[in-house]
PyMOL Python script that loads the backbone (N, CA, C, O; Angstrom):
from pymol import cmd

cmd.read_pdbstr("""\
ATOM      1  N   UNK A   1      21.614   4.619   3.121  1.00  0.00           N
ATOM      2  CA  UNK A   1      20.501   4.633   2.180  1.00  0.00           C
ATOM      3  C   UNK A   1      20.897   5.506   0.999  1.00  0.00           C
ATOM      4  O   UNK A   1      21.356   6.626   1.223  1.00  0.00           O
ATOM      5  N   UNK A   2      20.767   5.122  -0.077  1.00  0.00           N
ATOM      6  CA  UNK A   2      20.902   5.898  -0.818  1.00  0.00           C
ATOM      7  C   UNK A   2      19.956   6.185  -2.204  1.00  0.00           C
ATOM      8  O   UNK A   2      19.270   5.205  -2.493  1.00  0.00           O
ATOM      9  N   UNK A   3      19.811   7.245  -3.029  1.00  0.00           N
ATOM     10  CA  UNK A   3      18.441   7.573  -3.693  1.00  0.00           C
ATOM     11  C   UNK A   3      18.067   6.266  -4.595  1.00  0.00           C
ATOM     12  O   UNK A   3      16.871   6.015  -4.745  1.00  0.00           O
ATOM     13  N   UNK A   4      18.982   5.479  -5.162  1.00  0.00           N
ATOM     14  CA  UNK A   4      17.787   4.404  -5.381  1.00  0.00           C
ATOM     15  C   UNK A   4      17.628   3.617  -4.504  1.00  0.00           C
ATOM     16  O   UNK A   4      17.477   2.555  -5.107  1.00  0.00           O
ATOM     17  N   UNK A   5      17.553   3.400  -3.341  1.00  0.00           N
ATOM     18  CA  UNK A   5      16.941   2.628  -2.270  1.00  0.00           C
ATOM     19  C   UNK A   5      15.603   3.413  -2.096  1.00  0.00           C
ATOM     20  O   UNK A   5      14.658   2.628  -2.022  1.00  0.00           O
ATOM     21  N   UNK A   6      15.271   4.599  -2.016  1.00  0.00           N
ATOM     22  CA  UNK A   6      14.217   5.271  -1.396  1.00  0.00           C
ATOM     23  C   UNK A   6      13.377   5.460  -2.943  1.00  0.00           C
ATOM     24  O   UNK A   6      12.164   5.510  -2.736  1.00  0.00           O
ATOM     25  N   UNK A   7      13.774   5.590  -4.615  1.00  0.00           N
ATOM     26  CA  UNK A   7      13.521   5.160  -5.492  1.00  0.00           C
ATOM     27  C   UNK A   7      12.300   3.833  -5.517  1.00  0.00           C
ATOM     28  O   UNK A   7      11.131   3.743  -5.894  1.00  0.00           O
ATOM     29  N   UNK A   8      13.063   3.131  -5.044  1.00  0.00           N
ATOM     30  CA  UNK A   8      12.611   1.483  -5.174  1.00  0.00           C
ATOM     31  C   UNK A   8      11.328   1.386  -4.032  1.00  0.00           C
ATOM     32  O   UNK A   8      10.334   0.661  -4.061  1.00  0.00           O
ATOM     33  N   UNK A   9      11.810   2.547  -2.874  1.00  0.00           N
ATOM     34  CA  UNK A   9      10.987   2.185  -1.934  1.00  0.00           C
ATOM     35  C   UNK A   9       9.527   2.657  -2.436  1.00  0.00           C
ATOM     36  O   UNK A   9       8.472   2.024  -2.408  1.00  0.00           O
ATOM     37  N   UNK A  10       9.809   4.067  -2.941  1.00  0.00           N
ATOM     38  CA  UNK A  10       8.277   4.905  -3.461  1.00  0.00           C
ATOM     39  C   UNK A  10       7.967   4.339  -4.770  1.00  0.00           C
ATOM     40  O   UNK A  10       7.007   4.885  -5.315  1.00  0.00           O
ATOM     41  N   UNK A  11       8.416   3.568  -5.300  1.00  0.00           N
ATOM     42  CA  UNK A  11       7.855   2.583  -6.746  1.00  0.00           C
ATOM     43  C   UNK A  11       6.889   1.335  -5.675  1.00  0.00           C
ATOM     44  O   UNK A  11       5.696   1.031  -5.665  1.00  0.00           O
ATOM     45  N   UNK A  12       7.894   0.933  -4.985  1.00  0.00           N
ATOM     46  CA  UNK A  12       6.954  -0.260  -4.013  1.00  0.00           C
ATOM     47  C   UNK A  12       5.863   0.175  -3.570  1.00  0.00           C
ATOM     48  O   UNK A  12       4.807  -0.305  -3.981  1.00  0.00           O
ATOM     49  N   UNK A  13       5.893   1.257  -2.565  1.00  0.00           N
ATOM     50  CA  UNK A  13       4.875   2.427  -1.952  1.00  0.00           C
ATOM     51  C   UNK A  13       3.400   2.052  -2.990  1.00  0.00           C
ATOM     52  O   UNK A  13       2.353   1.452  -2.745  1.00  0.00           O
ATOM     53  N   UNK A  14       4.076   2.907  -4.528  1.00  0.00           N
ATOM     54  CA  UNK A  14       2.604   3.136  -4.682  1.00  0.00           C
ATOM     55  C   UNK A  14       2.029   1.707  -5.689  1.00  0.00           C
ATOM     56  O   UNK A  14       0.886   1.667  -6.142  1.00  0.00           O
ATOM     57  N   UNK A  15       2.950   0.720  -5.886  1.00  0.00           N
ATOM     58  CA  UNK A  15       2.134  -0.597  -6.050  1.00  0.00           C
ATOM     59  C   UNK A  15       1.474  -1.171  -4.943  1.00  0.00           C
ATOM     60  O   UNK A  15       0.480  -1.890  -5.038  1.00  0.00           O
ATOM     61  N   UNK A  16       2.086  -0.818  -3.790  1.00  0.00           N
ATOM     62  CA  UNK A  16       1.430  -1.588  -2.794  1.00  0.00           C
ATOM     63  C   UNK A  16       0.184  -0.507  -2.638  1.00  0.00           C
ATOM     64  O   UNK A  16      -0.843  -1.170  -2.489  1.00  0.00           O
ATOM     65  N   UNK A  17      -0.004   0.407  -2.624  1.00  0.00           N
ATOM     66  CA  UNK A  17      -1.376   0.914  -2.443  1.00  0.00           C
ATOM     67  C   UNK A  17      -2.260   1.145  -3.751  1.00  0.00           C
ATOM     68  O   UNK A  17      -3.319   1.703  -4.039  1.00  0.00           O
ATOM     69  N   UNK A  18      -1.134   0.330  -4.464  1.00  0.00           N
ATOM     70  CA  UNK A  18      -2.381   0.081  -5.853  1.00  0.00           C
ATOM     71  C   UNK A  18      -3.007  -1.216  -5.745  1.00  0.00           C
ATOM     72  O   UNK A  18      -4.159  -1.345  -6.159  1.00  0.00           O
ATOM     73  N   UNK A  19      -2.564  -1.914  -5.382  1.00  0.00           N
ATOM     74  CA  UNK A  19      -2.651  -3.688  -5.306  1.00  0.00           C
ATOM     75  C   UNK A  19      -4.253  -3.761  -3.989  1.00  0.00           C
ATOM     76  O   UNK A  19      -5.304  -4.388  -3.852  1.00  0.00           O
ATOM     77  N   UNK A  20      -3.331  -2.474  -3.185  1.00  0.00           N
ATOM     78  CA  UNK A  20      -4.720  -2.247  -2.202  1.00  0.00           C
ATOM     79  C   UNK A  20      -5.788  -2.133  -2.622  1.00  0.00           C
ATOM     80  O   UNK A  20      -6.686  -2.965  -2.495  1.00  0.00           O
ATOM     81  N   UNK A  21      -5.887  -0.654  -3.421  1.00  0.00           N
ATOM     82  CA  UNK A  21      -6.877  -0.414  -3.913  1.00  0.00           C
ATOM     83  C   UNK A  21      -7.593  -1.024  -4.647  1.00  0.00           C
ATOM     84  O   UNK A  21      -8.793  -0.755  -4.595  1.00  0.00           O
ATOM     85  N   UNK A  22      -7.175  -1.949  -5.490  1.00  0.00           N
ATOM     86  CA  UNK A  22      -7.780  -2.939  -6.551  1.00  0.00           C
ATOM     87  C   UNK A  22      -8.464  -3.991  -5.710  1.00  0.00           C
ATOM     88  O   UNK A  22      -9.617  -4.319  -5.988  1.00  0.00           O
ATOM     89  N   UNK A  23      -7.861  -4.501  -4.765  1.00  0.00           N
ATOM     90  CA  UNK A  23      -8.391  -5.813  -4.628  1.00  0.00           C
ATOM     91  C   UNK A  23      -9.909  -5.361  -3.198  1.00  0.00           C
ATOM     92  O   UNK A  23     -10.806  -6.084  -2.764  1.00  0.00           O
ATOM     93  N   UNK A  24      -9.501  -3.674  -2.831  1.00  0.00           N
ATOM     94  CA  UNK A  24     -10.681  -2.932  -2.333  1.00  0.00           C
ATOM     95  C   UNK A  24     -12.013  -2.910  -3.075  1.00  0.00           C
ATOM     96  O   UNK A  24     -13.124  -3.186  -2.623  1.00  0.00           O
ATOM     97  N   UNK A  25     -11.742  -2.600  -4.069  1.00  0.00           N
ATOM     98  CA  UNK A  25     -12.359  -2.592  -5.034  1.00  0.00           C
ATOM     99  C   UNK A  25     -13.185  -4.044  -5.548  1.00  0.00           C
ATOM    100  O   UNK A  25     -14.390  -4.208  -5.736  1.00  0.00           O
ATOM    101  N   UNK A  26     -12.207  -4.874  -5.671  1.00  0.00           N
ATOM    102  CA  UNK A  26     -12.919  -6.211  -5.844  1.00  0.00           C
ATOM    103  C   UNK A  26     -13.775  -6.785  -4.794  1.00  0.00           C
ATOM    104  O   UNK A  26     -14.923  -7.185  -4.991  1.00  0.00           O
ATOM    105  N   UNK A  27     -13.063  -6.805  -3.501  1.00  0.00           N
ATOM    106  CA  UNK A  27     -13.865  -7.148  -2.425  1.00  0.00           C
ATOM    107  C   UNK A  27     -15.353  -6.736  -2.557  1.00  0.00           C
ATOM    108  O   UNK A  27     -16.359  -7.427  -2.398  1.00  0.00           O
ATOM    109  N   UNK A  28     -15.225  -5.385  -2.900  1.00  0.00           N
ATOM    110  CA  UNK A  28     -16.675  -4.407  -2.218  1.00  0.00           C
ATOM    111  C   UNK A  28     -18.005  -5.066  -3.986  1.00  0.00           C
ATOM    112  O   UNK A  28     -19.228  -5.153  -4.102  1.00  0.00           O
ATOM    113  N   UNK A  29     -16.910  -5.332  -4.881  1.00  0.00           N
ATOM    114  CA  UNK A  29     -18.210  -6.228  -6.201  1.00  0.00           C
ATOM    115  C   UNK A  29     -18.829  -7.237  -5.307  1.00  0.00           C
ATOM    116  O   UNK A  29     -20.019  -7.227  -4.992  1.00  0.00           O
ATOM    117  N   UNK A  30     -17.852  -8.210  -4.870  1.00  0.00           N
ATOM    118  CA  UNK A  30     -17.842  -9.395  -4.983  1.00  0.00           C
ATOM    119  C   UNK A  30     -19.143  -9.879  -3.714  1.00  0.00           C
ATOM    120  O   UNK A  30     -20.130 -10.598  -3.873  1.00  0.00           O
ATOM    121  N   UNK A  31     -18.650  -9.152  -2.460  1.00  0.00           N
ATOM    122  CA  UNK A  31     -19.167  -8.443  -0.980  1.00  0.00           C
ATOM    123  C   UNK A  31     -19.921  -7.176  -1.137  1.00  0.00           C
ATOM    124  O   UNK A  31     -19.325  -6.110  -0.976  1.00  0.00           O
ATOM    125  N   UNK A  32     -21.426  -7.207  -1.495  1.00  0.00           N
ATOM    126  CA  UNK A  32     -21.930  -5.589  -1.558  1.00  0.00           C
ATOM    127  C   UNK A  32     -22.243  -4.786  -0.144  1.00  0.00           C
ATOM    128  O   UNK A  32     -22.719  -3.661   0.003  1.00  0.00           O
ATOM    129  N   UNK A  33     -21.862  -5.642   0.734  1.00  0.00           N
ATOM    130  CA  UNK A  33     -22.082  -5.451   2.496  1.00  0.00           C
ATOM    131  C   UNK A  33     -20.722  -4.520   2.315  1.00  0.00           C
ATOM    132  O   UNK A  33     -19.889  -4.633   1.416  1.00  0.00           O
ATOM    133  N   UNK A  34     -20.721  -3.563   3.419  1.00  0.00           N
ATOM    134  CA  UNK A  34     -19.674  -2.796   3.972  1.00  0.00           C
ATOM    135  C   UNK A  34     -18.506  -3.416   5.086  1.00  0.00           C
ATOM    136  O   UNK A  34     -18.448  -3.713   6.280  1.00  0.00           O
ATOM    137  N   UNK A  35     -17.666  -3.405   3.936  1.00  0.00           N
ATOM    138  CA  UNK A  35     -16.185  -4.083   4.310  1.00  0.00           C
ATOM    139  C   UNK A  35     -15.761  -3.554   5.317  1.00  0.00           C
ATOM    140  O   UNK A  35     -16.031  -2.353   5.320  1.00  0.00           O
ATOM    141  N   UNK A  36     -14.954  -4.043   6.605  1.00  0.00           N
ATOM    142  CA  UNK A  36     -14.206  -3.061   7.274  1.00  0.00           C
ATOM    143  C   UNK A  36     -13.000  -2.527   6.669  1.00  0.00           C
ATOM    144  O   UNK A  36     -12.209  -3.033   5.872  1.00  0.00           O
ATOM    145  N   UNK A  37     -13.040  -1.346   7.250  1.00  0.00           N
ATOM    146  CA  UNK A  37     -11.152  -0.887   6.405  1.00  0.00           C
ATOM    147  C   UNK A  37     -10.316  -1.263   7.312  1.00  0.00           C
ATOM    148  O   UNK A  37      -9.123  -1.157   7.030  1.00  0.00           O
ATOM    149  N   UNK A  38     -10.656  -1.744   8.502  1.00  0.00           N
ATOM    150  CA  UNK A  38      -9.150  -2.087   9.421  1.00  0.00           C
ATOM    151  C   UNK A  38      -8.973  -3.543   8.857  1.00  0.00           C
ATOM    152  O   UNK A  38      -7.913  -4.048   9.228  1.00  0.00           O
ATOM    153  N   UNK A  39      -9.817  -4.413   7.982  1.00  0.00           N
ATOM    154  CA  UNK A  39      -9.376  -5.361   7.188  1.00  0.00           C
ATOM    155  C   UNK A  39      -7.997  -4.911   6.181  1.00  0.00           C
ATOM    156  O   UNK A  39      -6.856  -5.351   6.325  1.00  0.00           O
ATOM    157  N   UNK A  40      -8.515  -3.778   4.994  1.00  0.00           N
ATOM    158  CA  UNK A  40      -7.195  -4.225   4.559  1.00  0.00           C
ATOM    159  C   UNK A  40      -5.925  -3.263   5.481  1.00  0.00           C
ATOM    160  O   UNK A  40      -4.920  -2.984   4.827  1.00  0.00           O
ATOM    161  N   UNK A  41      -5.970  -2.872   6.666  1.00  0.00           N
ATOM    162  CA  UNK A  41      -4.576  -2.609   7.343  1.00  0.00           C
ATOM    163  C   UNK A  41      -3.719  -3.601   7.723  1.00  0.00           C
ATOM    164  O   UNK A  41      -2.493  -3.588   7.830  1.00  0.00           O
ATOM    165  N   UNK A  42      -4.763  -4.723   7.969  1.00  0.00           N
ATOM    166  CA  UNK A  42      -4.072  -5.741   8.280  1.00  0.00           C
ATOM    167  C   UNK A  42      -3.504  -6.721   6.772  1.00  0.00           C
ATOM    168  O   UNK A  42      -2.621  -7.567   6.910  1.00  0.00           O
ATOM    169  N   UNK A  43      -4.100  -6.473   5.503  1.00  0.00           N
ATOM    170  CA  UNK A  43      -3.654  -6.633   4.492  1.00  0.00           C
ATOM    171  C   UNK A  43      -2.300  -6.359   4.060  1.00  0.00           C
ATOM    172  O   UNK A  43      -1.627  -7.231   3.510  1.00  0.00           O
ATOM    173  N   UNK A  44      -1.826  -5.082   4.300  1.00  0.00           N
ATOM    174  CA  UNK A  44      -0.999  -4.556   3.896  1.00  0.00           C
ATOM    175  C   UNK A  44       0.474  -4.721   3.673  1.00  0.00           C
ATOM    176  O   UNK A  44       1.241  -4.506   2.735  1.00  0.00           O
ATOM    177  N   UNK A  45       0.585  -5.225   4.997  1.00  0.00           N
ATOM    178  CA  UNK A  45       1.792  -5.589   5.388  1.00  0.00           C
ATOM    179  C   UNK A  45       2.313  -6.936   4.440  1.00  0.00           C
ATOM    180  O   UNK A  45       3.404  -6.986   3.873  1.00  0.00           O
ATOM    181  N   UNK A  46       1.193  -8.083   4.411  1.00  0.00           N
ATOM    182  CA  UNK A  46       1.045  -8.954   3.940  1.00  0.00           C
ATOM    183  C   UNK A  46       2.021  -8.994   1.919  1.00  0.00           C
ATOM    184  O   UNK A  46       2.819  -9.614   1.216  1.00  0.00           O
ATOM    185  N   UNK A  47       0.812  -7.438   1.990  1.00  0.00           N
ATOM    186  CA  UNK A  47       1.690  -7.272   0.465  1.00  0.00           C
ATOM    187  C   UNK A  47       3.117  -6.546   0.088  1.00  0.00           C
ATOM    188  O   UNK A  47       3.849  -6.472  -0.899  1.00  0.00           O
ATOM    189  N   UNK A  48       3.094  -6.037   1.487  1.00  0.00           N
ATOM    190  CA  UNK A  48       4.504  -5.543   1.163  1.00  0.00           C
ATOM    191  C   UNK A  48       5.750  -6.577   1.766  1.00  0.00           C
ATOM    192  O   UNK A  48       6.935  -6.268   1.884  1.00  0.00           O
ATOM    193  N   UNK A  49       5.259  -7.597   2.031  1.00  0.00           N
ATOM    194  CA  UNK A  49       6.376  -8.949   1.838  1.00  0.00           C
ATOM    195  C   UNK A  49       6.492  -8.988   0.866  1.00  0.00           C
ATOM    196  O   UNK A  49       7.557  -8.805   0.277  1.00  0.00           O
ATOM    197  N   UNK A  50       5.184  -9.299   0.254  1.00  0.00           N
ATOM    198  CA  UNK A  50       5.523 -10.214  -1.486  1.00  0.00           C
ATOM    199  C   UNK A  50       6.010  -8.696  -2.372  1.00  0.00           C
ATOM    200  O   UNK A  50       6.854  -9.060  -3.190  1.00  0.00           O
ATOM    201  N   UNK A  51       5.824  -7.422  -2.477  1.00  0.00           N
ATOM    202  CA  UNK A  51       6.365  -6.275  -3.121  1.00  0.00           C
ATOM    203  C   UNK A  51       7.954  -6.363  -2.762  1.00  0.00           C
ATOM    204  O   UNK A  51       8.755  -6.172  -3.677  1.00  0.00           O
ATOM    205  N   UNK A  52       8.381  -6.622  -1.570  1.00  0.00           N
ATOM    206  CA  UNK A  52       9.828  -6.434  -1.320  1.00  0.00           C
ATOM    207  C   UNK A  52      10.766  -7.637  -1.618  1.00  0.00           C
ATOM    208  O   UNK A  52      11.976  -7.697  -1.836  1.00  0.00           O
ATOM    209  N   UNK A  53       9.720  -8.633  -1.546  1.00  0.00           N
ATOM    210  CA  UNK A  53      10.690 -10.019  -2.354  1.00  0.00           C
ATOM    211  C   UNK A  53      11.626  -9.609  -3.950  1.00  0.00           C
ATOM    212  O   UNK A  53      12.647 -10.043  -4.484  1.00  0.00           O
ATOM    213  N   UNK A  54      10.458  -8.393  -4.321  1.00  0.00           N
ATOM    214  CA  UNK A  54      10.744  -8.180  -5.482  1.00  0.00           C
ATOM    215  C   UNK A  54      11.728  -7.575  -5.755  1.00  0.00           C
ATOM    216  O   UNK A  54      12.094  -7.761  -6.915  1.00  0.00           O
ATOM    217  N   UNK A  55      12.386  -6.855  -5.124  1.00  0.00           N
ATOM    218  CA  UNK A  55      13.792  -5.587  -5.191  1.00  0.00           C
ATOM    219  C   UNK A  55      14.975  -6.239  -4.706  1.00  0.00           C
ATOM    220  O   UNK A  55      15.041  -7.303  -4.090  1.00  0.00           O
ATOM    221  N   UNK A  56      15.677  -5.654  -4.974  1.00  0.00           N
ATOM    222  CA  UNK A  56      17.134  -5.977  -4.731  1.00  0.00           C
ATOM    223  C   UNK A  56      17.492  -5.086  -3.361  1.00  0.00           C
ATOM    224  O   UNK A  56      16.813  -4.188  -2.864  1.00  0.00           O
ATOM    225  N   UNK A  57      18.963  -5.701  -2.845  1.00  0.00           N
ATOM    226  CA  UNK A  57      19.212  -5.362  -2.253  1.00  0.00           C
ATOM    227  C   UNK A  57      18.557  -5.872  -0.098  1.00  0.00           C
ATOM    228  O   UNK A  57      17.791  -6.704   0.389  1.00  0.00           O
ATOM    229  N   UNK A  58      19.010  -5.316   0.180  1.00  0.00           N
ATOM    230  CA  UNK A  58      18.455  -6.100   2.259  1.00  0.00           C
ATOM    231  C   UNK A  58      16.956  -5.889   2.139  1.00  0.00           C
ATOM    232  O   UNK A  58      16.259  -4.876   2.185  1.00  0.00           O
ATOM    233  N   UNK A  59      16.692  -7.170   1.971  1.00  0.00           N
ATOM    234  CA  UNK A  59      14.678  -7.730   2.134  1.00  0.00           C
ATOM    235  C   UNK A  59      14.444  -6.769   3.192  1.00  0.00           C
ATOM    236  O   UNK A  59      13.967  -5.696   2.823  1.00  0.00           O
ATOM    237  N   UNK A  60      14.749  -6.969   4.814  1.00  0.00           N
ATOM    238  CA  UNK A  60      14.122  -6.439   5.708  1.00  0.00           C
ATOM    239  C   UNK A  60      14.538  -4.708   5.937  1.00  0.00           C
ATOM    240  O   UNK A  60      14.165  -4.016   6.885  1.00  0.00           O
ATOM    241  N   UNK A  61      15.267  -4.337   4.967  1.00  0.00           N
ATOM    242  CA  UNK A  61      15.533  -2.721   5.016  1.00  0.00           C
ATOM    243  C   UNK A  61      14.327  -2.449   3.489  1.00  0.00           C
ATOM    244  O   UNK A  61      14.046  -1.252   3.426  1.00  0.00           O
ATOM    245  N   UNK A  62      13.957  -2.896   2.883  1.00  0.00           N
ATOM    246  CA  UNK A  62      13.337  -2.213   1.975  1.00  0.00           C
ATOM    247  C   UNK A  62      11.795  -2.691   2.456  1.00  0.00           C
ATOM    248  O   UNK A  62      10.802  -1.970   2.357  1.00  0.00           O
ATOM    249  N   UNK A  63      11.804  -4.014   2.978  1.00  0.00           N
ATOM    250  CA  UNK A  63      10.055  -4.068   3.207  1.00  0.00           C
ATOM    251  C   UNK A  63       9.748  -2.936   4.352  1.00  0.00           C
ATOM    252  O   UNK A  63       8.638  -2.415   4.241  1.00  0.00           O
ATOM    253  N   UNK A  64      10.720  -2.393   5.638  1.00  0.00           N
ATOM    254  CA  UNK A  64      10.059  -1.850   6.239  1.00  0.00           C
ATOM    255  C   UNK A  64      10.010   0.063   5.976  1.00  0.00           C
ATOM    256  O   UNK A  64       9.352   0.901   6.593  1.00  0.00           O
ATOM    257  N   UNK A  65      11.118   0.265   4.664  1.00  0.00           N
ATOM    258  CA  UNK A  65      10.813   1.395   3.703  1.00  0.00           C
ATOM    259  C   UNK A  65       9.494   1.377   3.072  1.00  0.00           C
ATOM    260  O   UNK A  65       8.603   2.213   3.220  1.00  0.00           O
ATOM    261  N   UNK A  66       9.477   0.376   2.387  1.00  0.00           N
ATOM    262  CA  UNK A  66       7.862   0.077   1.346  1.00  0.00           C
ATOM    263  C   UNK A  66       6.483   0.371   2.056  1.00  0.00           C
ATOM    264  O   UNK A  66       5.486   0.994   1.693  1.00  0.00           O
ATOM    265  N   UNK A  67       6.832  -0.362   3.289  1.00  0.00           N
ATOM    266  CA  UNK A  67       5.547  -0.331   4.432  1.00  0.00           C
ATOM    267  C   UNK A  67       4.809   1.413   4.832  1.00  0.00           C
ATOM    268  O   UNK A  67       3.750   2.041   4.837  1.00  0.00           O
ATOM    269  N   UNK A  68       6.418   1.541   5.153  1.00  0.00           N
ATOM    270  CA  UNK A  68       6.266   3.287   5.982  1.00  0.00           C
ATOM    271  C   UNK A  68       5.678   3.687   5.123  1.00  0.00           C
ATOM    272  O   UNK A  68       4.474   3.637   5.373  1.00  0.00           O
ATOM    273  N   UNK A  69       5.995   4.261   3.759  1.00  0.00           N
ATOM    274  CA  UNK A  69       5.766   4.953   3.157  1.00  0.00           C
ATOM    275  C   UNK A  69       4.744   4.494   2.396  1.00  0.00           C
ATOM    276  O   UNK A  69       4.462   5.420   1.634  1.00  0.00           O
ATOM    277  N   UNK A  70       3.682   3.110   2.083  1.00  0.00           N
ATOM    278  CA  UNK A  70       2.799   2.621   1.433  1.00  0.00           C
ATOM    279  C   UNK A  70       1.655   3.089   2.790  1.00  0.00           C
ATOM    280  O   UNK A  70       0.547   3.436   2.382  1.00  0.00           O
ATOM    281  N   UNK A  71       1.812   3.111   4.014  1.00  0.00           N
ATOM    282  CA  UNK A  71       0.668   4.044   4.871  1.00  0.00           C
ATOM    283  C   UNK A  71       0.444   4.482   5.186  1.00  0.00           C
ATOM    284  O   UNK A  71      -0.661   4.604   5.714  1.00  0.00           O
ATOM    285  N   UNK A  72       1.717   5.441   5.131  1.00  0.00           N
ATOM    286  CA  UNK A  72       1.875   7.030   4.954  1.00  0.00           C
ATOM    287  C   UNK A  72       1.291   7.787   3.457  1.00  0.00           C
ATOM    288  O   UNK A  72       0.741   8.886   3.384  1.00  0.00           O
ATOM    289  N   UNK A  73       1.517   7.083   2.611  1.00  0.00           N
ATOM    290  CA  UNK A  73       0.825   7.322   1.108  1.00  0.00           C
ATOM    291  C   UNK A  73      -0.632   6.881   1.295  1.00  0.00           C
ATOM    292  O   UNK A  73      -1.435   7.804   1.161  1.00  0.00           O
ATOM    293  N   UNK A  74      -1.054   5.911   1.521  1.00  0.00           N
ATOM    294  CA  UNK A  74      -2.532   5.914   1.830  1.00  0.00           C
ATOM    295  C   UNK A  74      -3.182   6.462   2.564  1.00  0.00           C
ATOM    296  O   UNK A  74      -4.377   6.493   2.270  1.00  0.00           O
ATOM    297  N   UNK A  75      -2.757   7.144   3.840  1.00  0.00           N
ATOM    298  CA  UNK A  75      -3.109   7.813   4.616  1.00  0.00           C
ATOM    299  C   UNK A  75      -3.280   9.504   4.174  1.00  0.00           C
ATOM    300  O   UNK A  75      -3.995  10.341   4.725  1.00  0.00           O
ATOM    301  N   UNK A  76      -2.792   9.597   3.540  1.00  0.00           N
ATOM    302  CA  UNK A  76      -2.322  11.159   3.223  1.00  0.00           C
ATOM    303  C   UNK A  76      -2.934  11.721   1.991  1.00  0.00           C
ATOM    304  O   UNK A  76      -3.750  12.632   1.854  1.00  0.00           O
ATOM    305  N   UNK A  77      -2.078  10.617   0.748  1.00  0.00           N
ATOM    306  CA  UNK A  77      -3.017  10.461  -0.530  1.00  0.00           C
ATOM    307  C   UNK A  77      -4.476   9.945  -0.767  1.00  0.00           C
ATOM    308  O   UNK A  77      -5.402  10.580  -1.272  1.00  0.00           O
ATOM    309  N   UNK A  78      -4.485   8.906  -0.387  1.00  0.00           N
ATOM    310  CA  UNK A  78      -6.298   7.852  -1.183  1.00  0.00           C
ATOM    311  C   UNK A  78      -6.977   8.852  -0.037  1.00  0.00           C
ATOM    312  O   UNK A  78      -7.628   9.855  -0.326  1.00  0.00           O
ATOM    313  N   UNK A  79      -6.796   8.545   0.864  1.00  0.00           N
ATOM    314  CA  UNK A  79      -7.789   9.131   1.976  1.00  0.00           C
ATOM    315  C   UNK A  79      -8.016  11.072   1.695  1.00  0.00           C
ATOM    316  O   UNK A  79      -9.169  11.419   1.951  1.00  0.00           O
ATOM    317  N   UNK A  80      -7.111  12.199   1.246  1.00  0.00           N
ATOM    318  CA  UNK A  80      -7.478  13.121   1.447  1.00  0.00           C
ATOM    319  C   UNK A  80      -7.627  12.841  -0.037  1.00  0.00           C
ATOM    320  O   UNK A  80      -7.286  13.954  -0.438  1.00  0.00           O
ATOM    321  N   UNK A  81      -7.849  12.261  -0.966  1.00  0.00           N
ATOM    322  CA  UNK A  81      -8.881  12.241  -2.368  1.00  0.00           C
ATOM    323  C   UNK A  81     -10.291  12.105  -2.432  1.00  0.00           C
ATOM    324  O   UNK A  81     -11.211  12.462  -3.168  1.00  0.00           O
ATOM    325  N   UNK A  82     -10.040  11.149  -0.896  1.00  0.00           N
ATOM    326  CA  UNK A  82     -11.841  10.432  -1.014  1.00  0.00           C
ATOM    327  C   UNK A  82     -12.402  11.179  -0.302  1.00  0.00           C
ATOM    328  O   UNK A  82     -13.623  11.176  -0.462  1.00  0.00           O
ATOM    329  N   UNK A  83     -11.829  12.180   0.823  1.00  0.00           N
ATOM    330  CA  UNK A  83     -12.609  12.872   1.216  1.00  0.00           C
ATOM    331  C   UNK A  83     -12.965  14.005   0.494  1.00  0.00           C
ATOM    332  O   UNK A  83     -14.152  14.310   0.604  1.00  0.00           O
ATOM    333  N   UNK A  84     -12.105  14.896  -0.394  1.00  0.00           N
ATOM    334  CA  UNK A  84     -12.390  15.568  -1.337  1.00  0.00           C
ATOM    335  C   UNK A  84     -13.528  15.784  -2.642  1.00  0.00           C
ATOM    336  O   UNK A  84     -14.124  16.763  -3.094  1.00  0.00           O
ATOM    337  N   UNK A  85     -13.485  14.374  -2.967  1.00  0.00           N
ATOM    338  CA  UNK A  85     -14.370  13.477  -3.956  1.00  0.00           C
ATOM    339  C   UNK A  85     -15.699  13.529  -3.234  1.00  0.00           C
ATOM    340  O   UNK A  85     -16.557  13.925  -4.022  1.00  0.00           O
ATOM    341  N   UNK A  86     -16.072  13.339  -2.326  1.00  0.00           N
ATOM    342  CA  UNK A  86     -17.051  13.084  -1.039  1.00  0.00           C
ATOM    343  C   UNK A  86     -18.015  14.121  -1.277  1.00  0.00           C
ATOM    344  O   UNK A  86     -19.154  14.243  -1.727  1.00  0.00           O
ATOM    345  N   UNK A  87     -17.001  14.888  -0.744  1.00  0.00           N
ATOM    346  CA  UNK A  87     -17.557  16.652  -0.752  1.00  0.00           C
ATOM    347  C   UNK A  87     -17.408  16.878   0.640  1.00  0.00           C
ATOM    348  O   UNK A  87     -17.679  17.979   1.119  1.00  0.00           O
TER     349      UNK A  87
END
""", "prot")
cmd.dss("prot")
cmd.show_as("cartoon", "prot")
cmd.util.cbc("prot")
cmd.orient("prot")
């Protein structure tokens, strides 16, 4: 592995938990009922196929970089914001 592999991976990371967040976001306009969130976990993965199509280099070494670290970043980041934000 080397630093632009893990580069590429945390650029993927935080599109894929942007792509999340947006289309979270859309859901909850579109749907004013309370979404489950284990919906988009199962999302996720989904987008980090189509995010890793995008990079160069071994598909199945960077989608399962992109992954780790896209729910490890959501987990850590969005989530200790929203609880913060919360109060």
């Amino acid at each position: 592995m080397t630093f632009d592999s893990f580069a590429c991976w945390l650029a993927g990371a935080v599109a894929i938990v942007g792509i999340i967040q947006w289309a979270k976001g859309l859901i909850e306009k579109i749907f004013p009922d309370k979404i489950p969130s284990w919906l988009f976990s199962i999302i996720l993965p989904f987008v980090a196929v189509g995010v890793s199509f995008t990079m160069t280099g071994e598909y199945w070494w960077n989608l399962c970089g992109t992954w780790a670290i896209a729910q490890l970043g959501y987990e850590v980041i969005v989530q200790t914001v929203k609880k913060k934000i919360a109060g």
